[in-house]
C-alpha positions in Angstrom: 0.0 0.0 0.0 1.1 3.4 -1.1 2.2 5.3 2.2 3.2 8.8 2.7 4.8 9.5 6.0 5.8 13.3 7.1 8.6 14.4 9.2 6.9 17.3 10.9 6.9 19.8 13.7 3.3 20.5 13.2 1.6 17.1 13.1 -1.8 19.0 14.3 -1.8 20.4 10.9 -2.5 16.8 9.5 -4.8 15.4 7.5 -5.7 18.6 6.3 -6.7 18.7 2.7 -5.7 15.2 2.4 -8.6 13.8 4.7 -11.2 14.9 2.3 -12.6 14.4 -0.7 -11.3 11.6 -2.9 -8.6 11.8 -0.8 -10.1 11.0 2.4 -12.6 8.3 1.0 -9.7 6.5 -0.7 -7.6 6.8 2.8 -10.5 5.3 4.5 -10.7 2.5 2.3 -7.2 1.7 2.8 -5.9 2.7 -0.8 -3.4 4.6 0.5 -2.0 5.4 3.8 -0.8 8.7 5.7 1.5 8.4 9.0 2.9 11.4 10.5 6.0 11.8 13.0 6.4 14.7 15.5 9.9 15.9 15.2 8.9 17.6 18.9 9.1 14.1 20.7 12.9 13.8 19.3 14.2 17.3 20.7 16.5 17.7 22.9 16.0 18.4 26.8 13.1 19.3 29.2 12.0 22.6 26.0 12.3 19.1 23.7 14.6 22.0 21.8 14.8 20.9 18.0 17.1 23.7 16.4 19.6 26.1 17.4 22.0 29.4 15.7 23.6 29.1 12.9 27.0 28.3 12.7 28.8 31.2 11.5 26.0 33.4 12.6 23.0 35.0 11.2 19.5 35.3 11.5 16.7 32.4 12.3 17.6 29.1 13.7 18.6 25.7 11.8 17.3 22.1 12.4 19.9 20.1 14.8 21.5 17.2 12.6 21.4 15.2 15.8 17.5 15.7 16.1 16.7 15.2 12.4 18.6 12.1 12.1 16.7 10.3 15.2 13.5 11.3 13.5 14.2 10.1 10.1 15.8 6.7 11.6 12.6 5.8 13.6 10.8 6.0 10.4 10.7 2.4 8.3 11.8 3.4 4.7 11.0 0.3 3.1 12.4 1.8 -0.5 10.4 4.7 0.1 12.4 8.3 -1.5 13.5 10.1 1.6 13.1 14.1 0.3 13.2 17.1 2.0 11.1 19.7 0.9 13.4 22.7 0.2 13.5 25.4 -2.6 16.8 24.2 -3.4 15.7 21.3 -5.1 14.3 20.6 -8.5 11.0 21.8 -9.3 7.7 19.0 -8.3 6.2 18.0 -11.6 3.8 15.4 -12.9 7.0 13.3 -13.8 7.7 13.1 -10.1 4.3 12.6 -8.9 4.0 9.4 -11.3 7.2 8.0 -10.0 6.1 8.6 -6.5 3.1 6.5 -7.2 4.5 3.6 -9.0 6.1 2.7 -5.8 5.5 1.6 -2.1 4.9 5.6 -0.6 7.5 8.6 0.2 8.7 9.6 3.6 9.0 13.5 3.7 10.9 15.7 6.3 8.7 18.9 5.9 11.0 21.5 7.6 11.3 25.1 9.3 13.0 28.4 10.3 15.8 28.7 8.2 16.1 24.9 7.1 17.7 22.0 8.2 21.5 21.1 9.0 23.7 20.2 5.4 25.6 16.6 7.3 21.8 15.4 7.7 21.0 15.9 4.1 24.4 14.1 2.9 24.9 11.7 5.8 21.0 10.1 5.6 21.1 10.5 1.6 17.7 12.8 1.2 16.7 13.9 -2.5 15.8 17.9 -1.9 12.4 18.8 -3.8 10.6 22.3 -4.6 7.3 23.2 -4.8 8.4 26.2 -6.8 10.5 29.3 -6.4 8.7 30.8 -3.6 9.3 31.1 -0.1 6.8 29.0 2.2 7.0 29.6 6.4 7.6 25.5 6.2 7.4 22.6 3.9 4.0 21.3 4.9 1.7 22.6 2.2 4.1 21.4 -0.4 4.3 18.3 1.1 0.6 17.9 1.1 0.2 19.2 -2.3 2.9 16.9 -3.3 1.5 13.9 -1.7 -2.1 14.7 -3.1 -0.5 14.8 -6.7 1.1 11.4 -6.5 -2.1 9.6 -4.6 -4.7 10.7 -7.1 -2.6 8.9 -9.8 -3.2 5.6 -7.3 -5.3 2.8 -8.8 -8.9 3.2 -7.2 -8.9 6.7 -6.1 -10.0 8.6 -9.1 -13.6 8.0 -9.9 -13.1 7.9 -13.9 -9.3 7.1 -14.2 -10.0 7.9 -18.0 -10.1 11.6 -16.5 -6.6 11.7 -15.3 -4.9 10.8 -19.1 -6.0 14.4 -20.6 -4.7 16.5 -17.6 -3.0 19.2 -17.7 1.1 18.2 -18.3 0.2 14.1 -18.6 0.5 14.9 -22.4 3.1 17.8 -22.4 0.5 20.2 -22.9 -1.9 22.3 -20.8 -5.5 20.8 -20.6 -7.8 22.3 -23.2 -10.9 24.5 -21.9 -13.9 23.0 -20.2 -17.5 23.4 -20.5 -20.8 22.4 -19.4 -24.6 23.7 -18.7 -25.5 25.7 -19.3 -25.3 25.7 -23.1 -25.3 29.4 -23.0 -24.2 31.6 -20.1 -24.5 35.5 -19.6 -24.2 35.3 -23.9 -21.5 33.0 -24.1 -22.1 29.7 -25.8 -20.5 26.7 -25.6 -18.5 26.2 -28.7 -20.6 24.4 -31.0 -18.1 22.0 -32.7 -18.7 20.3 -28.2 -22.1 19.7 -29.2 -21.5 18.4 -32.9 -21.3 14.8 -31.8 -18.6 14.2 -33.9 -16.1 13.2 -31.8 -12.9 13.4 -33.9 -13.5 16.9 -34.7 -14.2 17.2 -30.8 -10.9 15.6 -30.2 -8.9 17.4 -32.6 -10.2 20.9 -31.8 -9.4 20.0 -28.2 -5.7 19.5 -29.0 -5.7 22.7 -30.7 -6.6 24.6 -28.0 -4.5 22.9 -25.7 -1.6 23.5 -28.4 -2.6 27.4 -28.3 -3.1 27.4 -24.6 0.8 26.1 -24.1 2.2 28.0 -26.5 0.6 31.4 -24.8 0.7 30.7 -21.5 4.1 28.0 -20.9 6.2 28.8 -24.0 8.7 26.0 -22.2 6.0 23.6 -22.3 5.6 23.9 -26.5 9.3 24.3 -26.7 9.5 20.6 -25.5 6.3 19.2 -26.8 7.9 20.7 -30.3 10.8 18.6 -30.1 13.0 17.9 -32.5 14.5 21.2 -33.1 14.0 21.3 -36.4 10.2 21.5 -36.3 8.9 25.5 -36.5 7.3 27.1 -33.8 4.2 29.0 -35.1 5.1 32.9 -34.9 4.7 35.2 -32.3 0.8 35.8 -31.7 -0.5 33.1 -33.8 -2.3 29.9 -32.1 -0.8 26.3 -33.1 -2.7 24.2 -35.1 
């Protein structure tokens, strides 16, 4: 069973997001499973004192090696990825997310203050992984939103598993536009070729607009979708065909 445990000094925080939904059902039918550790209960002393200054001085407080490591050793890995969530590492994609799921879970140390001591991250192996290049005040909302990306791809979570093939990035593209009722909103109709019935032209005007939708909006999306070099990129306001 796919299990996702989380390194954390704010376990309260848990399930969050991840106990509803699809999410939640699929947990309670025991899909998937979520554990989380309080790094609290490994700190040091009677404060249970988890960080300290850093060396060299500066401003915030770093995660104690000593601490860390305890945590992350009580935890089974059982081939599980060990990753930190830091903006340091390589951006979170869908790439990722499928990896994650094709194996037994991921254990995440979802950090704070000013991050977490260098000889823990070479000493215990962990993979460093970003949400994005932003600053968060810890690394538990990526961690759930990377956890949430990798269980939906889970046999038996998604209700229509169809659904998940034509998402956004699963085909190197963004996912075309939606619509539904009704057919005609505030004047805006639903393109007609969606009501046609004919489902090839459906199909095919649907990879057009995800082709103009990449190409507008994630110009590094098309450039790899394009691949090889030699094709030409349509020019410079025009939508792809």
């Amino acid at each position: 069973m796919f299990t996702a445990t989380c390194i954390t000094l704010v376990p309260e925080a848990y399930p969050g997001p991840l106990g509803v939904s699809i999410l939640g059902r699929s947990r309670a039918e025991g899909i998937w499973a979520l554990e989380t550790v309080d790094l609290r209960t490994f700190g040091l002393g009677k404060h249970r004192k988890v960080d300290d200054t850093p060396a060299g001085g500066g401003a915030g407080l770093v995660l104690r090696a000593d601490v860390a490591a305890a945590a992350i050793d009580s935890v089974p890995r059982n081939g599980r990825p060990l990753v930190y969530l830091s903006p340091r590492g390589p951006r979170f994609d869908q790439k990722i997310a499928r990896d994650w799921a094709a194996g037994p879970g991921v254990v995440l140390f979802c950090g704070r203050f000013e991050g977490l001591d260098e000889r823990v991250l070479e000493a215990r192996g962990m993979q460093e992984v970003s949400l994005g290049d932003f600053v968060l005040a810890g690394g538990d909302v990526a961690g759930m939103a990377m956890v949430e990306a990798a269980v939906r791809l889970l046999p038996g979570v998604a209700g229509n598993a169809a659904s998940l093939t034509g998402e956004s990035f699963e085909t190197g593209l963004l996912e075309h536009p939606q619509y539904t009722q009704p057919r005609d909103w505030e004047g805006r109709p639903i393109p007609d070729i969606l009501l046609s019935g004919d489902h090839k032209r459906i199909e095919e005007w649907r990879l057009s607009r995800s082709k103009a939708l990449t190409f507008d909006r994630r110009p590094d999306l098309y450039a790899a979708y394009s691949r090889p070099p030699t094709s030409v990129a349509p020019e410079t306001g025009d939508e792809p065909d």
